[in-house]
C-alpha positions in Angstrom: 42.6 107.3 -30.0 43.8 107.7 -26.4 41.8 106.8 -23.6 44.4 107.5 -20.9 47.0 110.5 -20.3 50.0 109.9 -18.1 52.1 112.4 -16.4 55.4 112.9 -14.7 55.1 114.9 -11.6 58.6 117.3 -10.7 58.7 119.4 -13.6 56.1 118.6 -15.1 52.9 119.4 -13.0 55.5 121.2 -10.5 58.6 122.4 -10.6 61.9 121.1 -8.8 64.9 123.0 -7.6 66.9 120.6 -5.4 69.0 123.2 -4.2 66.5 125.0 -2.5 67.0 121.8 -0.5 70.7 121.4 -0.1 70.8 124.8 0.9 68.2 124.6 3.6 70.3 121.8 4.8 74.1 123.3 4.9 72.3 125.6 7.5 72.2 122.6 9.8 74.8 120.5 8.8 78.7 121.3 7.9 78.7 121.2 4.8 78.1 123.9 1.9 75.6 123.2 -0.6 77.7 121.8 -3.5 78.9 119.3 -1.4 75.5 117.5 0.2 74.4 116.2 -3.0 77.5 114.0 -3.0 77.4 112.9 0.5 73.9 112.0 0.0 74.9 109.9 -3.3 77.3 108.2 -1.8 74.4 106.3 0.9 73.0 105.1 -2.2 70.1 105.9 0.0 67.5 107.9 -2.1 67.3 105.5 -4.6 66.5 102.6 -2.3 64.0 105.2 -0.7 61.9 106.3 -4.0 62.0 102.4 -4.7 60.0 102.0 -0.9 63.0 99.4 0.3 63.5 101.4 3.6 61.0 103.2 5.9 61.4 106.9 6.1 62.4 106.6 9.8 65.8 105.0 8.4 66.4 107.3 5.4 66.5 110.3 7.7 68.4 108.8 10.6 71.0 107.9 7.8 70.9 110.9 5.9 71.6 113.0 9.1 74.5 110.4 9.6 75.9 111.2 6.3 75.5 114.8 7.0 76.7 114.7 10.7 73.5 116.7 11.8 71.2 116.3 14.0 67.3 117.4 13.3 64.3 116.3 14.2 61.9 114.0 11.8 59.6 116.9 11.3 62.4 119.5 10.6 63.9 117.0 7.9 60.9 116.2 6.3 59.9 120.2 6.0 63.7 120.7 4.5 63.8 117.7 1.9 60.7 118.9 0.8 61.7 122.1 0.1 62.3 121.0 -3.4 58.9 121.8 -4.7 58.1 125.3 -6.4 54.7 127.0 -4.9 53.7 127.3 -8.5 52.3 124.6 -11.0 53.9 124.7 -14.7 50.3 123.2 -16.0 46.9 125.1 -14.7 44.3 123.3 -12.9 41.8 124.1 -15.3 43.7 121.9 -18.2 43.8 119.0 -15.8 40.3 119.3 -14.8 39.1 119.5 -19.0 40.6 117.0 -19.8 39.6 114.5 -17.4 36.1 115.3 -18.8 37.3 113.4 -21.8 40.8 111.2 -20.7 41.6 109.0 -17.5 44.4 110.8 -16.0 47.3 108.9 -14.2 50.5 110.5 -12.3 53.2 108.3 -13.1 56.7 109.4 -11.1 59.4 108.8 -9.0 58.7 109.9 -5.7 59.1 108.6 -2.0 56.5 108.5 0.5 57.6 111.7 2.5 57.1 114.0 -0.9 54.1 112.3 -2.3 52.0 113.1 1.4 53.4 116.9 1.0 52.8 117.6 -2.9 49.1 115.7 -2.1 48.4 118.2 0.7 49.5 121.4 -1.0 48.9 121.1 -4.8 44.9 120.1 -4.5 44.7 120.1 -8.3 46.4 116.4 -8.0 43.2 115.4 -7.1 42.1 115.6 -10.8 44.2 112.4 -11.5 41.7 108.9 -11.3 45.7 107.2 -10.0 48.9 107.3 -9.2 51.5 105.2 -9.7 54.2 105.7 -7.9 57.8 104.2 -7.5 58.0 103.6 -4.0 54.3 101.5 -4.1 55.5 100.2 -7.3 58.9 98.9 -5.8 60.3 100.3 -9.4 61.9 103.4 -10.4 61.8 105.0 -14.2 63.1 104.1 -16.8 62.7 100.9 -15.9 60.5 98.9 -17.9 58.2 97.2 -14.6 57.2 100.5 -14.0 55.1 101.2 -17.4 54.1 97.8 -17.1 52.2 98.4 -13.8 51.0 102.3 -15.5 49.5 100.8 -18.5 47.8 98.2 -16.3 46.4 100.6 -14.1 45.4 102.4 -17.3 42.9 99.9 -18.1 44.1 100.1 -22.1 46.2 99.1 -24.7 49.9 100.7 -24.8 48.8 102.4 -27.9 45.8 103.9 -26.0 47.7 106.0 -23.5 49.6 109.4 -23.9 52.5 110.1 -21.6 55.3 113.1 -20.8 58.1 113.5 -18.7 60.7 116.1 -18.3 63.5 113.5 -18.4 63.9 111.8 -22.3 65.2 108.6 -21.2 62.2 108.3 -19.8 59.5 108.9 -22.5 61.8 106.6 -24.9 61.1 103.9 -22.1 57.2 104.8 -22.1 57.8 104.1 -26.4 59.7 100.9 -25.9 56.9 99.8 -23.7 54.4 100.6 -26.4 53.0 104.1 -25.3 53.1 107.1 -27.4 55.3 109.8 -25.0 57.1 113.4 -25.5 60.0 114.9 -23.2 58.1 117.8 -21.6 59.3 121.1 -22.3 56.7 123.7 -21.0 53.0 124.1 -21.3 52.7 125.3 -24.5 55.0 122.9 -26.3 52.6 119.7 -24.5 49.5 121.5 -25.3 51.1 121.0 -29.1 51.8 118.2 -28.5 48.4 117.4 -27.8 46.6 118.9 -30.4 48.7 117.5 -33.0 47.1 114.1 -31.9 44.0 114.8 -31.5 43.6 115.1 -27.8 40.5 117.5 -27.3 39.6 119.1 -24.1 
């Protein structure tokens, strides 16, 4: 029986399009789109970021650098959060049901400039009792500290929490770690998924 349900948050409770992002930014840099994501790589940057081992002031000043633009803090942060979809792929009102029943954790890999903007304009997140989130974590999935800290935060056994993620490497690290997981496809496939183990809302 499960007692806590885990979730991935970019495509999973929202949906991601990163080149909404590198096209907001070949606008003010000079580089087309196909060629920021490579740039950016090659800082090794976002990573160290979504891992919290350098302070938002720094990732943007060396982004910009790698990008040879100039914006301001504010203008940066609005842009690389531009990744985000206004819509959410689950409905509140499945979130808030079954929290009557489960405790419900965020687990994802995030930095501390999208986690403030997703908390501020998806108010369904406040459904979840945690979050556990690489950059506090210091961790990034699949790695296995990560589930280590998200099952401790569960308050449960392994075998007592339920978790999904758009990304299969990483629900096979959530099963290695001992948790029962599914690669998230859409809502209808996890609400399946669900059912078929029991989980009642």
């Amino acid at each position: 029986m499960f007692k806590t349900l885990l979730f991935d948050f970019g495509n999973v409770i929202v949906a991601v399009d990163f080149d909404r992002c590198h096209a907001a930014l070949s606008e003010v840099c000079p580089y087309p789109p196909k060629a920021i994501p490579r740039r950016i790589r090659a800082t090794g940057l976002v990573e160290r970021f979504e891992k919290g081992e350098v302070s938002p002031e720094y990732f943007v000043q060396e982004v910009s650098q790698a990008l040879d633009m100039q914006v301001s803090f504010a203008q940066f942060w609005e842009i690389w959060s531009s990744i985000f979809l206004p819509d959410t792929l689950l409905p509140e009102d499945l979130l808030e049901r079954l929290r009557r029943q489960y405790r419900l954790l965020l687990l994802s890999n995030t930095n501390t400039m999208h986690f403030e903007m997703v908390r501020e304009r998806y108010p369904l997140l406040r459904h979840f009792d945690g979050y556990v989130l690489s950059y506090q974590v210091g961790a990034l999935k699949p790695s296995p500290d990560i589930y280590r800290e998200a099952i401790a935060r569960a308050g449960c056994r392994p075998e007592e929490c339920f978790f999904t993620d758009d990304v299969a490497a990483n629900a096979e690290a959530a099963r290695q770690a001992g948790m029962d997981a599914v690669q998230f496809e859409n809502r209808e496939q996890l609400e399946q998924e669900l059912q078929a183990r029991g989980v009642v809302w």
